[in-house]
C-alpha positions as CSV (number, residue, x, y, z in Angstrom):
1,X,8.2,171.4,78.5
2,X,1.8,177.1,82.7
3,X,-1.4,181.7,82.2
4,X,-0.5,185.6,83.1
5,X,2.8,186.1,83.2
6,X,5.4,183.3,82.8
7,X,8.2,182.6,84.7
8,X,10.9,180.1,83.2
9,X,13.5,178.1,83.2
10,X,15.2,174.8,83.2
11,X,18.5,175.1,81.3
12,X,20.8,172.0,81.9
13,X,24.3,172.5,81.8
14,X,24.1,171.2,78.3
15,X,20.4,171.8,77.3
16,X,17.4,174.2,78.4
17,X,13.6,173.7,79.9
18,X,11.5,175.6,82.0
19,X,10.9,177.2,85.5
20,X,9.1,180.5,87.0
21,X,11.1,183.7,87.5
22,X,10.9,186.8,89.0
23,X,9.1,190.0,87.6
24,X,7.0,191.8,89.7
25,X,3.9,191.6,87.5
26,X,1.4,189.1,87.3
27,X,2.3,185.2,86.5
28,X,1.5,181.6,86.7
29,X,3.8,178.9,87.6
30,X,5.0,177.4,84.7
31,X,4.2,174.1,84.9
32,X,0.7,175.1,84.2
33,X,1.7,176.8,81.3
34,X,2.2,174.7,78.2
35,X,5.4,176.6,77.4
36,X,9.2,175.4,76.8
37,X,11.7,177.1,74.6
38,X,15.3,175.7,73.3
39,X,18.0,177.8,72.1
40,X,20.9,177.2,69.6
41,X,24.0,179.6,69.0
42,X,25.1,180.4,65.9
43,X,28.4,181.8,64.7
44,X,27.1,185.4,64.8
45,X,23.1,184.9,66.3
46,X,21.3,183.1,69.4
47,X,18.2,181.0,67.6
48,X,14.8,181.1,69.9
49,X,12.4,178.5,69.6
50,X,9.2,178.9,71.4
51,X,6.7,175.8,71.8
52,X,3.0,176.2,72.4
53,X,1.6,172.7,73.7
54,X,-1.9,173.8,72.7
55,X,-2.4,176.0,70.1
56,X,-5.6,176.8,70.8
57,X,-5.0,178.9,73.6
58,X,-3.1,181.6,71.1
59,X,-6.0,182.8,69.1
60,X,-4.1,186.4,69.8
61,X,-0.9,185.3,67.7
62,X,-2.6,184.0,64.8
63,X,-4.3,186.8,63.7
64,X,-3.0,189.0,60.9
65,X,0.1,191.1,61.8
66,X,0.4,189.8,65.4
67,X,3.8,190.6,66.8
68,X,5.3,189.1,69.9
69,X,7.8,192.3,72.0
70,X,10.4,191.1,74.1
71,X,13.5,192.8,75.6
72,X,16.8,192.0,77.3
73,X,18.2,192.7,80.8
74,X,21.4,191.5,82.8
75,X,18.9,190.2,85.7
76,X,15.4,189.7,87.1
77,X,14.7,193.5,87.0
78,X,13.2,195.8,84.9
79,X,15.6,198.7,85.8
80,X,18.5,196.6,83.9
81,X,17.0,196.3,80.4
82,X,19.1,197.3,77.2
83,X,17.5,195.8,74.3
84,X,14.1,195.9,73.1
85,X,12.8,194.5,70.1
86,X,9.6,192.6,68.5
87,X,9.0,189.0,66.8
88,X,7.3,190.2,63.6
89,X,4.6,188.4,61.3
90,X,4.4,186.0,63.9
91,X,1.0,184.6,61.6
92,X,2.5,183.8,59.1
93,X,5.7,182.2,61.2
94,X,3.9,179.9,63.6
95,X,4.4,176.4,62.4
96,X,2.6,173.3,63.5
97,X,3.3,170.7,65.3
98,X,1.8,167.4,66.5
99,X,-0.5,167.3,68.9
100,X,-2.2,170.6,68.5
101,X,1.1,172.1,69.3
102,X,2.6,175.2,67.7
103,X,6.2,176.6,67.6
104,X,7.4,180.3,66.7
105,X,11.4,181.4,66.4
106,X,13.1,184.0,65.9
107,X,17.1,184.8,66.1
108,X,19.0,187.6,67.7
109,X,22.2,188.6,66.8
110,X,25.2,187.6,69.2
111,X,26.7,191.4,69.1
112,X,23.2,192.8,70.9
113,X,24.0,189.9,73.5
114,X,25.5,190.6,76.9
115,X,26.4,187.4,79.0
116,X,24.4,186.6,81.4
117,X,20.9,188.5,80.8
118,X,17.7,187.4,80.2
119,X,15.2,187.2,77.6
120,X,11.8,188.4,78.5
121,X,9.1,187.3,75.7
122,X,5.8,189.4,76.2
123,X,3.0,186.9,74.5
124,X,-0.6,187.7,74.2
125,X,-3.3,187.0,76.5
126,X,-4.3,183.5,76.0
127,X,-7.8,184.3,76.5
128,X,-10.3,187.2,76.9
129,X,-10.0,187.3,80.2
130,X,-6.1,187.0,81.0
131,X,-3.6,189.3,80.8
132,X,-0.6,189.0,78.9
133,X,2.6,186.1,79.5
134,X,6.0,186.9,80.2
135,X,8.3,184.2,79.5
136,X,11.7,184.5,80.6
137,X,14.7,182.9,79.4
138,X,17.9,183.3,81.3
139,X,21.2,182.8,79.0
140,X,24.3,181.8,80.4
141,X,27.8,181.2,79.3
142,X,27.1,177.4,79.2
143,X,24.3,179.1,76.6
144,X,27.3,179.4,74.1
145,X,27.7,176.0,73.9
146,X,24.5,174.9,72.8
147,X,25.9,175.0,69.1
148,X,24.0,172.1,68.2
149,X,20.3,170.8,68.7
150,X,18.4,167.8,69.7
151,X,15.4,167.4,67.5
152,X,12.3,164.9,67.8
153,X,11.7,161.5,66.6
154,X,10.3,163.7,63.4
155,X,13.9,164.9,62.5
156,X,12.4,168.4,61.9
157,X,11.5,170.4,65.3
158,X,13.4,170.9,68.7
159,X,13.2,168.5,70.9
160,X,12.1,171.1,73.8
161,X,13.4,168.5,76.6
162,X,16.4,167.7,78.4
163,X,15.0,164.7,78.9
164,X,13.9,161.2,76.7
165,X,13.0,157.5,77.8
166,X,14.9,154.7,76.3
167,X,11.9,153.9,73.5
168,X,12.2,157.5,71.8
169,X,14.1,158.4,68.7
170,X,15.6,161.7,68.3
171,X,18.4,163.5,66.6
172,X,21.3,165.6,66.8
173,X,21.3,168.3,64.5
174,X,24.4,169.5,63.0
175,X,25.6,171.7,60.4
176,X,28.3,170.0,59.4
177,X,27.1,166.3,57.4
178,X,30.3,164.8,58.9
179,X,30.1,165.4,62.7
180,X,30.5,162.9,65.0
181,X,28.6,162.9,68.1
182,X,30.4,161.0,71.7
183,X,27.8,160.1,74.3
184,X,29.4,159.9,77.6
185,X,26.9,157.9,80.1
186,X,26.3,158.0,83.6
187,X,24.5,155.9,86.3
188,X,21.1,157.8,87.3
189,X,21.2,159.0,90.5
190,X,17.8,157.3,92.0
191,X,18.4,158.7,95.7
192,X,14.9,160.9,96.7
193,X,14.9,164.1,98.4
194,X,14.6,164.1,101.9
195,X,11.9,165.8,103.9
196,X,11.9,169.8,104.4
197,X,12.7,169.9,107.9
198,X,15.5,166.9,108.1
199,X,18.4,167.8,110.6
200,X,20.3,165.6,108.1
201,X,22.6,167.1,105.5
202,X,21.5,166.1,102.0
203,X,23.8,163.0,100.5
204,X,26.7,164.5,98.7
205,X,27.0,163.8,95.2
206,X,29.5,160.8,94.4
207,X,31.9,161.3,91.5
208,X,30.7,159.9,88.6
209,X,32.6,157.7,86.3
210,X,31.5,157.4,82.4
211,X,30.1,153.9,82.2
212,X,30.4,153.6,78.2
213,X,31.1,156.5,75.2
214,X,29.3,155.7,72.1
215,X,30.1,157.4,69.5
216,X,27.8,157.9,66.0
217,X,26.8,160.4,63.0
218,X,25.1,163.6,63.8
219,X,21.7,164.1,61.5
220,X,20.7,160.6,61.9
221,X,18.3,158.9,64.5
222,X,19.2,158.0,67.7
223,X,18.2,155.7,70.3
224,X,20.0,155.5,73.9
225,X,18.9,152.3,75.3
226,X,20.9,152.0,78.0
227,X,19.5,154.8,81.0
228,X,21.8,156.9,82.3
229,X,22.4,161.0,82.2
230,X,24.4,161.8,79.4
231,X,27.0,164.3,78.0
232,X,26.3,164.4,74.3
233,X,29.8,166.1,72.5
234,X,30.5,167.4,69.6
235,X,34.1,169.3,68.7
236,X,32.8,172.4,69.7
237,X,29.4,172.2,71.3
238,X,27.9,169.9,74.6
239,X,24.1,169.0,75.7
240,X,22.9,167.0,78.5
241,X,20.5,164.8,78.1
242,X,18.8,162.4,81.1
243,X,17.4,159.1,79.4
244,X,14.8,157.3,81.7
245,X,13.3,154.1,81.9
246,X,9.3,153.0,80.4
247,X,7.5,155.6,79.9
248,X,9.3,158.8,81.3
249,X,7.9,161.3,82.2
250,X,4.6,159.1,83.1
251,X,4.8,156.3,85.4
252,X,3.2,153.0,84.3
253,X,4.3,150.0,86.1
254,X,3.8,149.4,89.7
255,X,6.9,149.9,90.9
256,X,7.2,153.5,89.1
257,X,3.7,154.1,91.1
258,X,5.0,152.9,94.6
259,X,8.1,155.2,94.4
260,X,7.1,158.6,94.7
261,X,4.8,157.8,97.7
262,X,8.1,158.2,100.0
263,X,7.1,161.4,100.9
264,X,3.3,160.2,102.1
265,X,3.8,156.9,103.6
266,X,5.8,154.6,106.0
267,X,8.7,152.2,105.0
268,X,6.4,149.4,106.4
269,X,3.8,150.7,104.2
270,X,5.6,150.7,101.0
271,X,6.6,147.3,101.9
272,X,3.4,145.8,101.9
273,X,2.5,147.1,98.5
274,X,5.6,145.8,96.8
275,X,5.1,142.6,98.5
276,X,1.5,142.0,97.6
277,X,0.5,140.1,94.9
278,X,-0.7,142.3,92.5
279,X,1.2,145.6,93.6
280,X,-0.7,147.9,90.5
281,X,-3.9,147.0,92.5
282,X,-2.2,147.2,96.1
283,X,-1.5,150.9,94.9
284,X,-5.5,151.2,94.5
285,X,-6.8,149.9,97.1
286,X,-4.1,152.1,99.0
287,X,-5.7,155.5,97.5
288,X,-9.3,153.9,98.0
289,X,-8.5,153.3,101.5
290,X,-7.4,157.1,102.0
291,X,-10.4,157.7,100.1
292,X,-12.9,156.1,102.2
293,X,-14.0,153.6,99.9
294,X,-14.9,156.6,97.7
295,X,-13.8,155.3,93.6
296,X,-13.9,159.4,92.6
297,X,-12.0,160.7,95.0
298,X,-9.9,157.6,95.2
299,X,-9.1,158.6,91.1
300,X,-9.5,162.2,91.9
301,X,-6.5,161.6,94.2
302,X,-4.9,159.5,91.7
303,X,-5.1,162.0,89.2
304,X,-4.2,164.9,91.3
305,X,-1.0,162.9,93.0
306,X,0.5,161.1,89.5
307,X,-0.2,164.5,87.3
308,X,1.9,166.3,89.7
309,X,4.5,163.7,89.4
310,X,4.4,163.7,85.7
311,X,4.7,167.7,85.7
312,X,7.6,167.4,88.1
313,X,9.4,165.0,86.4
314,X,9.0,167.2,83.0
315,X,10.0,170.6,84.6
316,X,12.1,169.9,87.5
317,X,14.5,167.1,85.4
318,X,18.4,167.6,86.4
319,X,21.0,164.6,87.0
320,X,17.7,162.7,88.3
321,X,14.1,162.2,87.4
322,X,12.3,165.5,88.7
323,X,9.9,164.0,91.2
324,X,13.6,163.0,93.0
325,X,15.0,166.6,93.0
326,X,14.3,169.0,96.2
327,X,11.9,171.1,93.9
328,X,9.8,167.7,93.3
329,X,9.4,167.1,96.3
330,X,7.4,170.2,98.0
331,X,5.5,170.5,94.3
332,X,3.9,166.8,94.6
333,X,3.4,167.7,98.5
334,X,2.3,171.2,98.7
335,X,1.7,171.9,94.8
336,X,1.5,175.1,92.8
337,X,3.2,178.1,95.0
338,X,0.8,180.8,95.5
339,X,4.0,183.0,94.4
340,X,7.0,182.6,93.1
341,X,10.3,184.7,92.9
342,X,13.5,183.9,91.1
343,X,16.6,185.1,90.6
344,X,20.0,183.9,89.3
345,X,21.1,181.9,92.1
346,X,17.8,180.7,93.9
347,X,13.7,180.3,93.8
348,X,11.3,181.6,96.6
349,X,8.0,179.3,96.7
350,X,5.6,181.2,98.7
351,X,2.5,179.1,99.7
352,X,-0.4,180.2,102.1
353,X,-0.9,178.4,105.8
354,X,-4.3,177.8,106.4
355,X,-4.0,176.1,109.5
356,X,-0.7,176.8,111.6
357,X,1.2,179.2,113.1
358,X,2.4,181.7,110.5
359,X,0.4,182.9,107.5
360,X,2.4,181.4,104.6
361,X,4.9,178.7,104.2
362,X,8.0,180.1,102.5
363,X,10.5,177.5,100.8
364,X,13.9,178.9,99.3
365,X,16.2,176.9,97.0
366,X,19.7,177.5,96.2
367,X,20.9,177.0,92.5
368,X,23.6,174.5,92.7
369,X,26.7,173.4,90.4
370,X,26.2,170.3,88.5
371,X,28.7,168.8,86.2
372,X,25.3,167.8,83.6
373,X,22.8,170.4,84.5
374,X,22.2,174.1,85.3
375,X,18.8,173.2,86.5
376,X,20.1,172.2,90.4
377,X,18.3,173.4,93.0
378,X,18.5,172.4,96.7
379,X,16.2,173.1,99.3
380,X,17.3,175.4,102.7
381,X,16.1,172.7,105.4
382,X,15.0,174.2,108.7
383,X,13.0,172.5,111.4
384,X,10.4,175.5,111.5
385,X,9.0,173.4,108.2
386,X,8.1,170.0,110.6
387,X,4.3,171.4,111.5
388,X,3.5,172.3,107.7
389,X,4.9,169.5,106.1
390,X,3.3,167.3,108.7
391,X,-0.2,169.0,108.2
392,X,0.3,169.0,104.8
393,X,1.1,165.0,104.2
394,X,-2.2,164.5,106.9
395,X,-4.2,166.5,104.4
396,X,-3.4,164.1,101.6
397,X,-4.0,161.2,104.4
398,X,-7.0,162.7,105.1
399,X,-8.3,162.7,101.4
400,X,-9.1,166.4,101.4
401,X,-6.0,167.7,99.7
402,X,-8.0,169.5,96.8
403,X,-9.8,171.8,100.0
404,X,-6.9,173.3,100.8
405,X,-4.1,173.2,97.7
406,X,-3.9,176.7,96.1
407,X,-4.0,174.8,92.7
408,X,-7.4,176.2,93.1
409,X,-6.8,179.8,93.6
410,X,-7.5,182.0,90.5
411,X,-4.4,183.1,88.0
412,X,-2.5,185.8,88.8
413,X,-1.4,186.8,91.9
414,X,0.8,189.8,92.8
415,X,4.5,188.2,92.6
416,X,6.4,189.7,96.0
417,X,9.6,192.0,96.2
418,X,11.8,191.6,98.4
């Protein structure tokens, strides 16, 4: 489910989505992109879809003979690149979707493939004034599985998710009319993330037992009811797919609004607002209250607070909603790094002190193993983070969050090497 250079990825173990990665050129974190891609492999090609939530910001591609180059290397540098190649006609390609969304694709044969590497899309400038997007998509071997594809309540386009709440339709595409489709489901793992500089070791991950496995006909709608993460098989191919409750990946009732202010308030705190009468307008007067009384920066706050949630729980998704995950976390605290670097097995997320004892904040995440999801991350705790994560939690206290956040900086910062 992001812009200067793009930096991807959010594959689940089963199905893809976004997250930033490493280049050494100029980028924007991805969430402020727009951008999500979904792959399906073929007997004898990988297919790339590539959607565009606003189309508008791709005058570039729609003009006549625009091409989109991209190449292939076995990691995050440039010095490992074997393949280069270009998306041609890409005018006359780009298809339309709802909501002022656009979608190109293109295929590459399997033969020109070498497992792992990454695909590295160079899109045109979105605007006069911004350079060019890289969006990179990592392929693994669990890529070789993705044989099959979820598709939207339309029946026609990618679903571009590895997520869905219970009130969606969708659909598993197949090429064979007769396949049959069992969907294993698990309990959701509803357990937050603790704070950055916890002594504590993070909860280990109890075993999971399938609590039912549906089975139904590929090519027809679909609608999981019950929540859960779920293991969606075919014969030959597997997806993941986490199914959440109301709304997903907005929040709407009161209790979906209390939730995620675990990492800003007090136990006692969150009491009182489930307790009060009217919780929804226990949750306003709260912001109101940190606003001084203020009703815009009481909404600005609002805004600011539940659009990062909404963005973490679209790009950050694993075996739990992503405002849960370790990633969530420091993005509704601290949000948008100043720089990002990735690589196969962990994310740097480089953010700039403005009042402490070192000049940035550096946090680094570890890629994981998950049974459902390649999209894992956890967090390297250390006690050094205490003063910054305090300071940071007083800003949003404070009401001045939006003087200090580098969502504000300008585009396109130098991405570090190591």
């Amino acid at each position: 489910m992001q812009p200067l250079l793009v930096l991807v990825i959010f594959i689940s173990a089963c199905s893809p989505e976004l997250m930033p990665a490493r280049t050494g050129l100029k980028y924007t974190f991805l969430p402020d992109t727009g951008l999500s891609y979904d792959l399906q492999t073929k007997a004898d090609s990988l297919h790339v879809f590539i959607k565009i939530t606003n189309k508008t910001t791709i005058g570039n591609l729609q003009k006549p003979g625009a091409t989109v180059p991209y190449f292939l290397s076995r990691d995050y540098t440039r010095n490992s690149i074997y393949l280069r190649d270009s998306v041609l006609a890409v005018d006359k390609n780009l298809k339309n979707l709802l909501q002022d969304a656009a979608m190109i694709d293109f295929t590459i044969p399997i033969s020109k493939i070498t497992y792992p590497s990454v695909i590295t899309l160079r899109l045109p400038q979105f605007s006069a004034t911004q350079e060019e997007t890289l969006l990179d998509i990592p392929l693994t071997t669990a890529t070789k599985n993705q044989n099959f594809l979820l598709l939207d309540s339309t029946g026609q386009y990618p679903l571009f998710q590895t997520y869905i709440n219970n009130q969606q339709t969708f659909y598993i595409q197949a090429s064979r009319p007769d396949t049959l489709v069992t969907a294993r489901q698990f309990p959701l793992t509803v357990t937050p993330a603790i704070p950055p500089m916890s002594r504590k070791n993070a909860a280990t991950a109890p075993t999971l037992k399938a609590q039912s496995k549906p089975t139904f006909p590929a090519n027809e709608p679909v609608q999981l009811a019950a929540p859960g993460i779920y293991l969606l098989e075919t014969q030959s191919g597997c997806r993941s797919l986490l199914v959440e409750e109301g709304s997903y990946p907005a929040l709407t009732s009161a209790a979906e609004l209390i939730e995620p202010l675990i990492y800003l308030t007090s136990s006692a705190e969150r009491k009182n607002l489930y307790d009060a009468p009217n919780p929804k307008l226990a949750v306003d007067a709260f912001w109101l209250g940190i606003a001084r009384q203020d009703q815009n920066l009481g909404k600005s706050l609002i805004r600011e607070y539940y659009g990062r949630v909404e963005k973490a729980n679209r790009y950050f998704a694993a075996h739990k909603a992503g405002w849960l995950t370790d990633r969530g976390m420091i993005y509704l605290v601290f949000g948008t790094p100043a720089y990002i670097t990735r690589d196969w097995d962990r994310e740097e997320w480089i953010y700039p002190q403005y009042d402490g004892p070192n000049a940035e904040v550096k946090f680094i995440f570890i890629k994981k193993p998950n049974t459902f999801t390649q999209n894992h991350y956890e967090l390297v705790r250390d006690a050094a983070y205490e003063f910054a994560w305090y300071n940071q939690v007083d800003q949003w206290r404070k009401g001045t969050i939006g003087m200090i956040m580098p969502d504000a900086a300008p585009s396109g910062r130098r991405n570090r090497r190591r």
